[in-house]
C-alpha positions in Angstrom: 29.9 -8.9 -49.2 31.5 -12.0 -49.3 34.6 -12.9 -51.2 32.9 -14.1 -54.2 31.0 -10.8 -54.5 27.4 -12.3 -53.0 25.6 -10.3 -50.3 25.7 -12.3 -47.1 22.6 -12.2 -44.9 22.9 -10.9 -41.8 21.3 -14.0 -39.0 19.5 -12.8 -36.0 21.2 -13.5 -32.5 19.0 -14.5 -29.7 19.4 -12.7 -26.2 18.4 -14.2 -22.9 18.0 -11.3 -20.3 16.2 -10.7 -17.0 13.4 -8.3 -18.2 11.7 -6.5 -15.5 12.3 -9.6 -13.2 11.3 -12.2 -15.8 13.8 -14.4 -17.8 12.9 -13.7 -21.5 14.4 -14.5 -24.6 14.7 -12.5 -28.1 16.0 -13.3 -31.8 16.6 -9.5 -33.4 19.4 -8.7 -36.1 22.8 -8.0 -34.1 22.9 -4.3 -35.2 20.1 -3.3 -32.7 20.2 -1.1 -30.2 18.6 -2.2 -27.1 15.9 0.4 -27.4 15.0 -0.6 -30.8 14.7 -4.2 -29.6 12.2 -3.0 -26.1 10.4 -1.6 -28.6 10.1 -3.4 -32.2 11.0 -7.1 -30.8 9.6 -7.0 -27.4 6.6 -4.5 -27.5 7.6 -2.6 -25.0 7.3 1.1 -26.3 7.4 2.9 -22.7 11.0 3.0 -23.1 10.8 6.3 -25.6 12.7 6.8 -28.8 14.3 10.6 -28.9 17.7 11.8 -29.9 19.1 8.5 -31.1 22.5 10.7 -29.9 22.7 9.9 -26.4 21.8 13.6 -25.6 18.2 13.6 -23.8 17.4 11.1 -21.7 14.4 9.8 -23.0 15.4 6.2 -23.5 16.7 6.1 -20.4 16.5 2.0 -18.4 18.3 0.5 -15.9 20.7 -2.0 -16.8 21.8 -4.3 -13.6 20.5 -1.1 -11.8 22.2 1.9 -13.6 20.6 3.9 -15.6 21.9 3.6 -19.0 21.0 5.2 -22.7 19.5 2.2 -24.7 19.6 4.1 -27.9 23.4 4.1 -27.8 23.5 0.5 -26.0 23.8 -2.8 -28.6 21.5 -5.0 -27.3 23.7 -7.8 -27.7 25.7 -6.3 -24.7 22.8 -7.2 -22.6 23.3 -10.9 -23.0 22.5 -12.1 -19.3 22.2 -8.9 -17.9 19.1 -7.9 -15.9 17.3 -4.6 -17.7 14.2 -2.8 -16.2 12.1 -0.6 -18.1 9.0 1.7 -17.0 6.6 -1.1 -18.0 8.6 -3.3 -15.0 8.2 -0.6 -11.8 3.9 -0.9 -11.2 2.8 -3.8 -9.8 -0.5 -5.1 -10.8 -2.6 -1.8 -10.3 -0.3 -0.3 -7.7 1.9 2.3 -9.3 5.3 2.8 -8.5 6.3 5.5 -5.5 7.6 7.4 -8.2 5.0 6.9 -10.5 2.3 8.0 -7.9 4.7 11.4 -6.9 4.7 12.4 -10.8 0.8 11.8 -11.9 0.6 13.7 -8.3 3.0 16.8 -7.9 2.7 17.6 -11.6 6.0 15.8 -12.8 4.9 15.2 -15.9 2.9 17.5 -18.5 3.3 15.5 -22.0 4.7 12.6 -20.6 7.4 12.1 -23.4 10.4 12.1 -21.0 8.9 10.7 -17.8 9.6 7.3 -18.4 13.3 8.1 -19.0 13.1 10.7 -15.8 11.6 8.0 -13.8 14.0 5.2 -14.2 16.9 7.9 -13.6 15.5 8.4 -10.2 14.8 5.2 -9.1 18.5 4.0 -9.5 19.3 7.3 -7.7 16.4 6.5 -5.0 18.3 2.8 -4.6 21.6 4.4 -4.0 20.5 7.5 -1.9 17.5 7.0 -0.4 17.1 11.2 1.2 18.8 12.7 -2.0 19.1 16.6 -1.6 17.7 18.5 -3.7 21.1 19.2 -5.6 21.4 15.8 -6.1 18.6 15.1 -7.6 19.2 17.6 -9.9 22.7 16.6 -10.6 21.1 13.0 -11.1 18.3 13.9 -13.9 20.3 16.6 -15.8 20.9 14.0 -18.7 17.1 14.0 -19.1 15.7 16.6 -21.0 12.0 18.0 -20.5 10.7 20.4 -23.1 7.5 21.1 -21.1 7.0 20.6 -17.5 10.1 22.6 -15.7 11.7 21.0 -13.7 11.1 21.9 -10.2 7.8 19.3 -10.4 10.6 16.8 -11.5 12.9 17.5 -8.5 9.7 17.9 -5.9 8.1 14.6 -7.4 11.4 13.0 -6.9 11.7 14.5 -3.0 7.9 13.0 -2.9 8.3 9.7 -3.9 12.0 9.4 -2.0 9.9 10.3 1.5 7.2 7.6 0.4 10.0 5.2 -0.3 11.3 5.5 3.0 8.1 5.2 4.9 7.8 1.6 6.3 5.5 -0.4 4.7 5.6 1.4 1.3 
């Protein structure tokens, strides 16, 4: 409220970002998380909506390459930043190494988490290209999977990292 007791209306801030390796612009109310922005301003609804605590993984995107929470992010902290969702890793018709490895080995059963697993991976792939298998599991144990297990997680991951490192891929 303001002093003289009238409600004041909140104005939308606009946000100019590198969005899966585009510049792109968006006017959203400042109290946003960037998750809720991906998916109600920009139409990006790969990025998945779970906890809204910070505590499964699902909304899981890279921000300047490290995987970060967007339900707990203000998308106002993005301002300039480079963010890459799920929607951002295929190109054209070709799928993603790690896309390929989890529609392949199993990875994924509903699907619900996968985006969030893959984009966990991929910043771990860019770092460590021949993760071990600890590693990887040390890597994706802030994403939660309800149905698949997750040794097709970890052996997707081990799939797509050899792929990865094959010239030419």
């Amino acid at each position: 409220m303001s002093g003289n007791g009238k409600i004041e209306r909140r104005r939308n801030v606009q946000l100019r970002l590198n969005l899966n390796g585009e510049e792109a612009e968006v006017s959203f109310a400042p109290y946003k998380t960037l998750l809720e922005v991906l998916r109600e301003d920009l139409g990006l609804t790969g990025t998945k909506h779970g906890c809204e605590l910070g505590e499964c993984g699902a909304c899981t995107v890279l921000v300047d390459g490290t995987p970060v929470l967007s339900c707990l992010q203000l998308a106002v902290e993005c301002e300039g930043r480079s963010v890459e969702t799920i929607e951002g890793l295929a190109r054209g018709n070709a799928l993603h190494p790690l896309q390929a490895a989890f529609a392949d080995h199993g990875g994924s059963q509903c699907g619900y988490c996968t985006p969030g697993v893959i984009m966990t991976a991929k910043a771990l792939l860019g770092e460590e290209p021949n993760p071990s298998r600890d590693r990887i599991r040390e890597a994706t144990s802030g994403n939660l999977c309800r149905c698949t297990g997750y040794n097709q997680i970890v052996e997707s991951i081990e799939v797509a990292a050899a792929d990865l490192r094959t010239p030419g891929k």
